[in-house]
N, C-alpha and C positions, 0 to 999 in steps of 0.2 A: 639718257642723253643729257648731257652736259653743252649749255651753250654760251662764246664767252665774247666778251665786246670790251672795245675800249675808245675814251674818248678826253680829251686836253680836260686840265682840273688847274686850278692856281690853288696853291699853299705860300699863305704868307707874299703876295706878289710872283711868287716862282713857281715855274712850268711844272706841273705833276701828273700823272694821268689817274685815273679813277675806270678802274674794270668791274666788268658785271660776271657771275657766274652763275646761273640760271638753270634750272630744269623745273620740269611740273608743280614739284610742289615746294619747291626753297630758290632764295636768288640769295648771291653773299655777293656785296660792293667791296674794292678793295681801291684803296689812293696810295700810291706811292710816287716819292720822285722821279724812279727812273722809267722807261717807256719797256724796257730788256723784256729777255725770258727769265729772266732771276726768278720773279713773282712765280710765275709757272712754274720754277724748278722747287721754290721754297712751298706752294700748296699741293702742289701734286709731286713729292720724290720719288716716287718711284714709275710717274704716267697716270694718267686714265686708267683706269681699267674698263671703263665704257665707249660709249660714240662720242668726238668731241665735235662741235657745231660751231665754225668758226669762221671767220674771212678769209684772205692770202694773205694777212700780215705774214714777214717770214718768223718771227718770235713760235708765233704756232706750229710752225715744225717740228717740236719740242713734243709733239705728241705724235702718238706710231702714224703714218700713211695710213694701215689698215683700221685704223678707229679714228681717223678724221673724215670729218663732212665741210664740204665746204656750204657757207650758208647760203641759201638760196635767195634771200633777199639781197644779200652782197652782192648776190651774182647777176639778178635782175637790176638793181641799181645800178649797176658797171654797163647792162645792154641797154637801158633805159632811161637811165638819168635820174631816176624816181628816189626819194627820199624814205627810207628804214626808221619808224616808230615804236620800235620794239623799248626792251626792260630799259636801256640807254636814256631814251628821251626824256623821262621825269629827271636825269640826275643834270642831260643839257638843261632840260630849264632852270635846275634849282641852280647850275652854274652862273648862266645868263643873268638868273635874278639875284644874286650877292657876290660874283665876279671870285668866287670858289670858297676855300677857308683862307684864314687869317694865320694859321697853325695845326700843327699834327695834331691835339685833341682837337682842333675843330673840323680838322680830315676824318678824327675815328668816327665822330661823331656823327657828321654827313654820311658814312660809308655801314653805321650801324643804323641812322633812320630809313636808309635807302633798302638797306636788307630787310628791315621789318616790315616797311611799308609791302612792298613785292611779293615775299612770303605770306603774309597776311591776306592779299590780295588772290595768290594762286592759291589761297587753302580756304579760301572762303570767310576768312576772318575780318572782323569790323577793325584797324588801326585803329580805332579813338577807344574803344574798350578794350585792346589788349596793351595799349599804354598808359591807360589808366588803374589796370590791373596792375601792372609792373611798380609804378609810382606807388599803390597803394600795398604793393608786398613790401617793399624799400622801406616806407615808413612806420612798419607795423614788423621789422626785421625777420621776414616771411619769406618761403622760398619764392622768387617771382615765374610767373608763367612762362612756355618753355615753347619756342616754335617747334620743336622737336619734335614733343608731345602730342602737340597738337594736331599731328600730320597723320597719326596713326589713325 
């Protein structure tokens, strides 16, 4: 299962949004300008092929009826008022605290710490040693460590 969010980002002063894509053992953050299904059509061409785990935005209809889930904390949040701390909330705060990026590599940037951080997180991995590992394969022109790998 596949589960996906999205939430306001600044690039350079101007409106972008920044999505999470999330299962068990991997999450990939993605920022771009537009808010569309583009994004969805350009990582997923040809669908899901699994359950996708979403809100009602309408963008999400991009994926079959029969392999959407609508998310359950969206859904208690709409009958309750209550507030969803899910994969999203570390990238709200990092927003909140530097008011987004300044530029596209400061978009990739954000959008590749967020994905290691998450991944790292749901595979039981320490962040300070597997980006310290990366730094020290870069410097030593070495292949660097691989979330991939690591999942196995």
């Amino acid at each position: 299962m596949v589960y996906v969010d999205e939430t306001g980002w600044k690039v350079a002063g101007e409106r972008a949004w920044l999505r999470v894509f999330s299962s068990a053992t991997f999450a990939c953050f993605a920022i771009d300008p537009r808010r569309g299904r583009a994004i969805l059509e350009r990582l997923y061409p040809g669908g899901h092929p699994g359950t996708v785990n979403s809100d009602r935005w309408s963008a999400y209809t991009f994926f079959s009826a029969t392999r959407r889930q609508l998310c359950w904390s969206h859904m208690l949040r709409d009958l309750k008022g209550i507030v969803d701390a899910k994969d999203i909330r570390p990238a709200v705060l990092w927003r909140k605290g530097t008011q987004g990026a300044r530029s596209q590599k400061g978009s990739l940037f954000v959008s590749r710490m967020l994905t290691v951080a998450a991944t790292c997180r749901r595979q039981g991995h320490g962040l300070p040693d597997f980006l310290e590992h990366s730094v020290l394969a870069h410097q030593l022109g070495e292949q660097p460590p691989s979330l991939l790998t690591l999942a196995r």
